[in-house]
C-alpha positions as CSV (number, residue, x, y, z in Angstrom):
1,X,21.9,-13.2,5.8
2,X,25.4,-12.0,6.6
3,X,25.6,-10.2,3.0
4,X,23.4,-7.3,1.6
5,X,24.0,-7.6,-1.6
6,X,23.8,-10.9,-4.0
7,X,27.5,-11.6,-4.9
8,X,27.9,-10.2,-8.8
9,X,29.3,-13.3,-10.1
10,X,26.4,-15.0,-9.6
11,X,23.4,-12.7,-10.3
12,X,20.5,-13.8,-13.0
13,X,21.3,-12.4,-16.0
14,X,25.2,-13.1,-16.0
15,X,26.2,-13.7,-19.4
16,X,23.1,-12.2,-21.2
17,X,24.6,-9.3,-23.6
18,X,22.3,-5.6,-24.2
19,X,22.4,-2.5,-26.1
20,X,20.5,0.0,-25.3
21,X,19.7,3.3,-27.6
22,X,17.4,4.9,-25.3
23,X,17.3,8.2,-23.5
24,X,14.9,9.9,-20.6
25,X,13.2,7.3,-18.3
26,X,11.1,4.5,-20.0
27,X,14.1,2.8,-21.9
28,X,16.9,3.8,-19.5
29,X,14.8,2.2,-16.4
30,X,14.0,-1.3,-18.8
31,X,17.7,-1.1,-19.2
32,X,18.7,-1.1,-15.3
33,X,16.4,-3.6,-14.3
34,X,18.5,-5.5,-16.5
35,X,22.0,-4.5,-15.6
36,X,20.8,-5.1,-12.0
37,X,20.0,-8.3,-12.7
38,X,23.8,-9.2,-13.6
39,X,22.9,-8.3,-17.7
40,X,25.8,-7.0,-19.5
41,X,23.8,-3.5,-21.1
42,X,25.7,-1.4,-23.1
43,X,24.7,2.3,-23.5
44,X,24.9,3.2,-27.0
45,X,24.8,7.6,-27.0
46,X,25.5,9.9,-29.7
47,X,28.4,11.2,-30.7
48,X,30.1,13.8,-29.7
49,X,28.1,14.7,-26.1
50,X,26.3,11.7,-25.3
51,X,22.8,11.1,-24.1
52,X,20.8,14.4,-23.9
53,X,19.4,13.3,-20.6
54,X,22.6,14.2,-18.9
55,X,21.9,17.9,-19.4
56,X,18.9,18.3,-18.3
57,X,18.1,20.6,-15.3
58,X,14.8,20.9,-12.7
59,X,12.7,18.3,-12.3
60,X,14.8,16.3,-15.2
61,X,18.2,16.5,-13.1
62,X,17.3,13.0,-11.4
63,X,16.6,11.1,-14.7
64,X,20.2,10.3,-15.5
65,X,21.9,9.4,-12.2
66,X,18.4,7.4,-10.9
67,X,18.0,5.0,-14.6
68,X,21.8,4.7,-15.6
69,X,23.9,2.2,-13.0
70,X,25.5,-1.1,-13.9
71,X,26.0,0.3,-17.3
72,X,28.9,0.8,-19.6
73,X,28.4,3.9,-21.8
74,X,29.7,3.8,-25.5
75,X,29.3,7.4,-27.4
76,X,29.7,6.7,-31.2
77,X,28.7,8.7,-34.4
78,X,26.1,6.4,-36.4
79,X,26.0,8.1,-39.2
80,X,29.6,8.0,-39.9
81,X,30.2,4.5,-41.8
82,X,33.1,3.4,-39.1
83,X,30.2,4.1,-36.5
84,X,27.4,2.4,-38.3
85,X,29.9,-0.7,-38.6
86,X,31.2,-1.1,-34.8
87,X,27.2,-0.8,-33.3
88,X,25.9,-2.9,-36.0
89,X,28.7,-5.8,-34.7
90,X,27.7,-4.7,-30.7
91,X,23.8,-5.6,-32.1
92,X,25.1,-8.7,-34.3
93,X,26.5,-10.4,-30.8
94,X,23.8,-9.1,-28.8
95,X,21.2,-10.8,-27.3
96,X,18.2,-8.1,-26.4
97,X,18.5,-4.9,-27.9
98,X,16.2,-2.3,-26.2
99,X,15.5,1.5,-28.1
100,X,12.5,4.2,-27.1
101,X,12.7,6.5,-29.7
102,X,10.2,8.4,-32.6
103,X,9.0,5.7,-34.4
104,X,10.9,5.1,-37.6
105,X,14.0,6.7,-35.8
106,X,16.3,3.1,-35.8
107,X,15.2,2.0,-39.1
108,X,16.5,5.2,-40.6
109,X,20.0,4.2,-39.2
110,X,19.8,0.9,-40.5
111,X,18.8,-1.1,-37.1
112,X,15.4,-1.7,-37.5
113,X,14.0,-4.8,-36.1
114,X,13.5,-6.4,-39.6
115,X,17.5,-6.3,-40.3
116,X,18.5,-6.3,-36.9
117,X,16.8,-10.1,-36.6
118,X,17.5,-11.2,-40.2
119,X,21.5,-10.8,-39.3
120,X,20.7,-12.2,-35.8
121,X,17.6,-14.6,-35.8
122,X,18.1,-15.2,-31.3
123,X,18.0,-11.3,-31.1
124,X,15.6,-9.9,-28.3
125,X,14.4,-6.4,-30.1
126,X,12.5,-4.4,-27.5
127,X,10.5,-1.0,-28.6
128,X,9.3,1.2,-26.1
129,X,6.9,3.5,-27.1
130,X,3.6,6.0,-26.7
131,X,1.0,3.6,-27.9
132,X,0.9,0.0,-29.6
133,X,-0.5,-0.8,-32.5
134,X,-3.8,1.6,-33.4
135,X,-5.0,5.0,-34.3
136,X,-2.7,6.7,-32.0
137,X,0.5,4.8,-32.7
138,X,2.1,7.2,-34.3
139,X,1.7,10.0,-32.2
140,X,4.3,11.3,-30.2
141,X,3.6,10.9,-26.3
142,X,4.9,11.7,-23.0
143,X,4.1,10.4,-19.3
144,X,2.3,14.0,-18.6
145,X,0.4,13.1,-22.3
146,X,-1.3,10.0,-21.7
147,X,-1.8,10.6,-18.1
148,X,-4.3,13.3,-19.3
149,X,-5.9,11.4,-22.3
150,X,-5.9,7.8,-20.3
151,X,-8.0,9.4,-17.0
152,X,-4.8,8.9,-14.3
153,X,-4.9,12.7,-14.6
154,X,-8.5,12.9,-13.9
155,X,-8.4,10.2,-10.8
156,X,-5.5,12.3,-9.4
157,X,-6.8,16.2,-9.2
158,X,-10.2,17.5,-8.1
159,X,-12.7,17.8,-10.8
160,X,-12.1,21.0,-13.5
161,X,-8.3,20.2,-12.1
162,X,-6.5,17.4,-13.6
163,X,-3.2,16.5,-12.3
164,X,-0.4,14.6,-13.3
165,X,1.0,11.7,-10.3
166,X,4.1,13.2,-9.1
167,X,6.4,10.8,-10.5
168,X,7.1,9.3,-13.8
169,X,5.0,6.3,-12.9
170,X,4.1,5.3,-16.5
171,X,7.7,5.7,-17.7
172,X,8.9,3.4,-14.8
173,X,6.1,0.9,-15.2
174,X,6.4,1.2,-18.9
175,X,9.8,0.1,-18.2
176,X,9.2,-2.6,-15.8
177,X,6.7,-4.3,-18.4
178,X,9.3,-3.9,-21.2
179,X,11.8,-5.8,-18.8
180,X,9.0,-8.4,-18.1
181,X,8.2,-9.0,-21.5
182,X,12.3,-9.2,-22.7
183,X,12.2,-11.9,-19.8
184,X,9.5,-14.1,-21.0
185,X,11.0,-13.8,-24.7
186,X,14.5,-14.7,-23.4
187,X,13.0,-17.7,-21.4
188,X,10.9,-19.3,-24.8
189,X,13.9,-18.5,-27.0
190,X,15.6,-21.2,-24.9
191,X,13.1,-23.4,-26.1
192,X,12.6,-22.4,-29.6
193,X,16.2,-20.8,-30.2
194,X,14.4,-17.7,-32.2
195,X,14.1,-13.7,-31.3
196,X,11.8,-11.9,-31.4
197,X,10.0,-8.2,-31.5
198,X,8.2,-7.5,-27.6
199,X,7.2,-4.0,-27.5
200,X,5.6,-2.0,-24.1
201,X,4.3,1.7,-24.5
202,X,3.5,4.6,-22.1
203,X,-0.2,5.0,-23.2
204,X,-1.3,0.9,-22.5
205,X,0.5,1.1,-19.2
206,X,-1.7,4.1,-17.9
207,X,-4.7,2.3,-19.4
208,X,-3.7,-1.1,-17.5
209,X,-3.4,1.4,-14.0
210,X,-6.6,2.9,-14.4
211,X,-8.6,-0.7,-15.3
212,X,-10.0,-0.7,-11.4
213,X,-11.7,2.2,-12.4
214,X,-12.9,1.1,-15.4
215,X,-14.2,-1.8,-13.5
216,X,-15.6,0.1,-10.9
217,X,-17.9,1.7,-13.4
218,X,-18.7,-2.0,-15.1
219,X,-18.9,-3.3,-11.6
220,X,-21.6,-0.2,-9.8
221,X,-22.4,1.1,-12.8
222,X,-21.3,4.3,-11.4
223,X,-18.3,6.5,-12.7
224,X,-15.5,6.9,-10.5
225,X,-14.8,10.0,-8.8
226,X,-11.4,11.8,-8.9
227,X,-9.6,10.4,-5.7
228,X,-9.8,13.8,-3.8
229,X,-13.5,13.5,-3.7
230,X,-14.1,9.4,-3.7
231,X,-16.2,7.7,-1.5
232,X,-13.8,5.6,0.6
233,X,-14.0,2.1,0.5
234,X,-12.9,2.4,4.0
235,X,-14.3,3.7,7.4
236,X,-11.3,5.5,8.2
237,X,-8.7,6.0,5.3
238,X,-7.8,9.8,5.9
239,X,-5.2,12.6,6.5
240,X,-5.8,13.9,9.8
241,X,-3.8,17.2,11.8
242,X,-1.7,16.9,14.8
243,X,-1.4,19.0,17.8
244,X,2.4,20.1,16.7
245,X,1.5,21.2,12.8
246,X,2.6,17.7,11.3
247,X,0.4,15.7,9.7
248,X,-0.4,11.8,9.8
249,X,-2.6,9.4,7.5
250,X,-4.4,6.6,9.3
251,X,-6.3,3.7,7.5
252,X,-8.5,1.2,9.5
253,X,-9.4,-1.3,6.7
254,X,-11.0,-3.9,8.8
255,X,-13.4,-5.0,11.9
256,X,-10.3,-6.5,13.8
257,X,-8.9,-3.0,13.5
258,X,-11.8,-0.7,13.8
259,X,-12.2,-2.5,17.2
260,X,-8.2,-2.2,18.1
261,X,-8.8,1.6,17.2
262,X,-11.7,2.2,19.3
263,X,-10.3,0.3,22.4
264,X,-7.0,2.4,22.2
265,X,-8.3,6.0,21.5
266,X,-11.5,5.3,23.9
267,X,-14.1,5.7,21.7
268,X,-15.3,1.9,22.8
269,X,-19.0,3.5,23.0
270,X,-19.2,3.4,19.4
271,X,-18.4,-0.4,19.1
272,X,-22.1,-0.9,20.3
273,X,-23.6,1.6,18.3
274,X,-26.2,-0.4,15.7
275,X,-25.1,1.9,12.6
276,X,-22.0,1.4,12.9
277,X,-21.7,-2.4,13.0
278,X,-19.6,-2.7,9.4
279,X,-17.5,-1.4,6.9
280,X,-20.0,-0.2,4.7
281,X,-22.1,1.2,7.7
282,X,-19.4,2.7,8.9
283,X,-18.7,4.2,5.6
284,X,-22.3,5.5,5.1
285,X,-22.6,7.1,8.5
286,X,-19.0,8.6,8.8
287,X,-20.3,11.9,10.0
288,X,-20.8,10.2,13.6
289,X,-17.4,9.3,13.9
290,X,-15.0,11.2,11.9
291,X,-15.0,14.3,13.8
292,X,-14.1,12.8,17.5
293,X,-11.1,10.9,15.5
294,X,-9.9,14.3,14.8
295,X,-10.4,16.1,17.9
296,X,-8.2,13.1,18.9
297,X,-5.1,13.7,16.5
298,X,-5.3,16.8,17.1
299,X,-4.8,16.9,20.3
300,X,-1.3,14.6,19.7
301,X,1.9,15.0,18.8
302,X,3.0,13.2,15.5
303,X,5.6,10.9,17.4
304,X,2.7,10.2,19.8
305,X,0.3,9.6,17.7
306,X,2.5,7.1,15.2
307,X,3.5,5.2,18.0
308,X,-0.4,4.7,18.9
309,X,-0.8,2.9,15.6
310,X,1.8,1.2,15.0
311,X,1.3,-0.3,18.6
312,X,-2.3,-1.7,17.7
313,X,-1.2,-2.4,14.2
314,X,-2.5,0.1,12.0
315,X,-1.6,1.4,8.8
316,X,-0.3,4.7,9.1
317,X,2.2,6.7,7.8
318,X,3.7,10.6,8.4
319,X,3.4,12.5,5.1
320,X,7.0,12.5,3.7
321,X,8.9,14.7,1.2
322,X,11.1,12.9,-1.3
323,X,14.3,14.5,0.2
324,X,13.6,13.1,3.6
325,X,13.8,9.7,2.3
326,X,17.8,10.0,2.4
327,X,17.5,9.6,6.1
328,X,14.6,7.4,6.6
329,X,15.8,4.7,8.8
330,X,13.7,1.7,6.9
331,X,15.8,3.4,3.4
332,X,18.9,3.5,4.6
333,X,19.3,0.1,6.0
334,X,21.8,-1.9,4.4
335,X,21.0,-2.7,0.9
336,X,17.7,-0.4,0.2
337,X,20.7,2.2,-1.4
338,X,23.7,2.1,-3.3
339,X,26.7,4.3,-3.5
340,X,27.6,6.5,-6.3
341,X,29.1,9.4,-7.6
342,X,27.2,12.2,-9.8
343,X,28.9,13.3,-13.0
344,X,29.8,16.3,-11.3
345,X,31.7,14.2,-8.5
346,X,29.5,14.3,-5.7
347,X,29.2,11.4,-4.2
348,X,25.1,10.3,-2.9
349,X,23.1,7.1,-2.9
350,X,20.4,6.1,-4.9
351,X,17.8,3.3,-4.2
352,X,18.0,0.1,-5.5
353,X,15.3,-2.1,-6.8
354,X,12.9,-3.0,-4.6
355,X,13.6,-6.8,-4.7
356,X,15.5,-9.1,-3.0
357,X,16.7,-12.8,-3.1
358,X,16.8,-14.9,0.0
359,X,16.7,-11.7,1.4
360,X,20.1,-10.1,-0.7
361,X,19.4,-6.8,-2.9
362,X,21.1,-6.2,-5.6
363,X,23.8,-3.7,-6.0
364,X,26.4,-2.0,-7.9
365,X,29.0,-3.5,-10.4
366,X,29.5,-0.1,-12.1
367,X,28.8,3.5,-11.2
368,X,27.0,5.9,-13.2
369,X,29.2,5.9,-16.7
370,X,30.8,9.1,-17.6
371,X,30.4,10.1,-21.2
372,X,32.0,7.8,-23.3
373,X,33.4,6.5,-20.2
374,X,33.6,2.3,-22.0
375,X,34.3,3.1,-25.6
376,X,37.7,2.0,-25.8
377,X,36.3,-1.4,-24.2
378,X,33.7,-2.4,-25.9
379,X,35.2,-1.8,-29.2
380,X,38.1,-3.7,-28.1
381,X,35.2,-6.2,-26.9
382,X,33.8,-6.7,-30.7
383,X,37.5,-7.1,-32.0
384,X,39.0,-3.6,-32.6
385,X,42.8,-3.2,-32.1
386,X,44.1,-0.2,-29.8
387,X,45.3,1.3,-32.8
388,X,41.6,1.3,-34.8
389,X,40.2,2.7,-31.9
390,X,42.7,5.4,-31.4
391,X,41.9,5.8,-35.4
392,X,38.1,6.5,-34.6
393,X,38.2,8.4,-31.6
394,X,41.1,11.1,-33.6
395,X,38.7,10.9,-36.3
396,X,35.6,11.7,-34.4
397,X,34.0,8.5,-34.9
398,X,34.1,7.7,-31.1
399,X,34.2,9.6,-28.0
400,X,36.1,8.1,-25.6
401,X,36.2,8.8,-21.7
402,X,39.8,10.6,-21.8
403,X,38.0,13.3,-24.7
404,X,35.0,13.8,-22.7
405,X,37.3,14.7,-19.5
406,X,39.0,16.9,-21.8
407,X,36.0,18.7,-23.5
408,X,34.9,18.7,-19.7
409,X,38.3,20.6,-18.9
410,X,37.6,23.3,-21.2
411,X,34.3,23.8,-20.3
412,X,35.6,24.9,-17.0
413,X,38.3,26.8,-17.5
């Protein structure tokens, strides 16, 4: 392919019209899958500062910037009546609508799903929540939350020390089904011509990532053990220390390999020996084996010992911080990033989806939206003149980009 990314004219979704009331991860990440895909989502935020998402600091700082691309942001007061009026006509010509907050929040404002699809019967109305239906529904929930109450926590930490996966992983995959499920619904509504109400929650998704351990224990009869102290299902599947402080993780996850491994780090003499003939052998009788392989590494460098495996084909991998992933030469090839700019104007990359068509990614039609930053254009989209908008943004119905570059002025000086 000559081109990294797919041309935007042409991409998947071109045509198809979101809003999105949604904030943190699990709705903001549905709603860029989308936009990546060529939708058009609108980001509906509250008036007068916008999404709350943008301020946050530490390990929040990345939500924003990393969930937010290819969208146009609109910050409008729905409680005013002016408000209530220009999103209900953005939902009326919409054709998915995606929200994740409290339960009960949107029907308070008058967009539930019951009205939203009685004014618009081919409407796409997509809840992302803690739970589905049940006991728990109504409970407020968190990724941190139903990682401890759905086991991930337990799998992840040593026993008495439960620990939460160091990334949002059931606010991105809550986000991913959510997109899945708006993308089945759009496909039968082109047969049946009718909306519908698809709903994906964070408590399911950790339940649906924790099944092969549920099956393990239908399966053996035996309960899993927290990963830190698991019984491989592998003869080699471990972290193992270099000779220069670094540290490397090799699998060897089959006979072909086990024997490549052998051959190359000349430890031949234990392809003949009779306990050690399969996988599961190897597995029960690791203590005959495992400490020569680290003698081994140990006495490597990390460069050395990386180019060892990936010459016979193993998996491997050098143990990574997030950071160094800016300059990972696999990353930064063309197309695994985008360009953009942060809110504060520093310009940095972000990764794109991890997806490709005839081998294009997909890439950037607009940058992360300042605050407010599309007001004046969608309105003008639904049929408001230049003066109306005006109207509502002097009457602080609407915050347009120009007023949030202002308030941002005075925040500064």
């Amino acid at each position: 392919m000559t081109d990294t990314f797919r041309d935007n004219a042409g991409l998947p979704l071109a045509g198809i019209k979101v809003v999105e009331f949604s904030h943190m991860i699990m709705g903001p990440s549905c709603g860029m899958i989308l936009a990546d895909l060529g939708a058009d989502v609108v980001k509906v935020e509250p008036f007068p500062n916008g999404d709350n998402t943008r301020r946050l600091n530490g390990s929040g700082a990345g939500f924003f910037p990393t969930f937010n691309r290819n969208k146009r942001s609109l910050v409008v007061d729905l409680k005013s009546p002016e408000g209530h009026a220009a999103a209900q006509k953005l939902i009326d010509s919409a054709d998915v609508l995606i929200e994740n907050f409290r339960p009960g929040a949107l029907d308070k404002l008058g967009f539930g799903y019951d009205k939203s699809i009685a004014r618009n019967s081919k409407l796409i109305y997509c809840s992302l929540k803690g739970f589905l239906s049940g006991p728990y529904e109504h409970r407020a929930a968190l990724d941190e939350v139903v990682q401890m109450m759905g086991g991930l926590a337990y799998m992840t930490g040593p026993t008495g020390r439960p620990l939460r996966a160091g990334a949002s992983v059931n606010d991105v995959m809550g986000g991913m089904f959510a997109a899945i499920a708006i993308l089945a619904a759009l496909q039968e509504r082109s047969k049946t011509g009718k909306g519908q109400l698809v709903r994906s929650a964070l408590f399911e998704n950790n339940v649906f990532l924790v099944a092969q351990h549920m099956m393990q224990m239908a399966v053996t009869g035996k309960a899993a053990a927290p990963l830190p102290e698991r019984i491989s299902a592998w003869a080699v599947y471990d972290l193992f220390n270099t000779g220069d402080g670094k540290q490397i993780f090799v699998g060897v996850v089959s006979d072909t390999q086990w024997a490549a491994f052998c051959k190359s780090f000349g430890l031949e003499h234990f392809l003949s020996d009779p306990d050690l003939q399969t996988n599961a052998e190897r597995v029960t009788n690791r203590e005959k084996f495992m400490p020569a392989i680290r003698v081994i590494f140990d006495g490597m460098t990390l460069p050395d010992a990386l180019a060892r495996c990936e010459e016979i084909g193993l998996p491997f991998a050098p143990i990574a911080k997030p950071q160094d992933l800016f300059d990972d030469p696999h990353v930064t090839q063309p197309g695994g990033m985008v360009d953009i700019v942060l809110p504060n104007g520093t310009p940095t990359k972000v990764p794109t989806l991890p997806i490709d068509f005839n081998g294009q990614r997909l890439g950037l039609r607009y940058d992360i939206p300042r605050c407010g930053e599309h007001s004046a254009e969608v309105l003008s989209e639904l049929g408001y003149t230049a003066a109306d908008i005006e109207k509502m943004v002097s009457g602080g119905v609407v915050a347009d980009d120009a007023t949030s570059q202002k308030d941002e002025a005075r925040k500064l000086a």
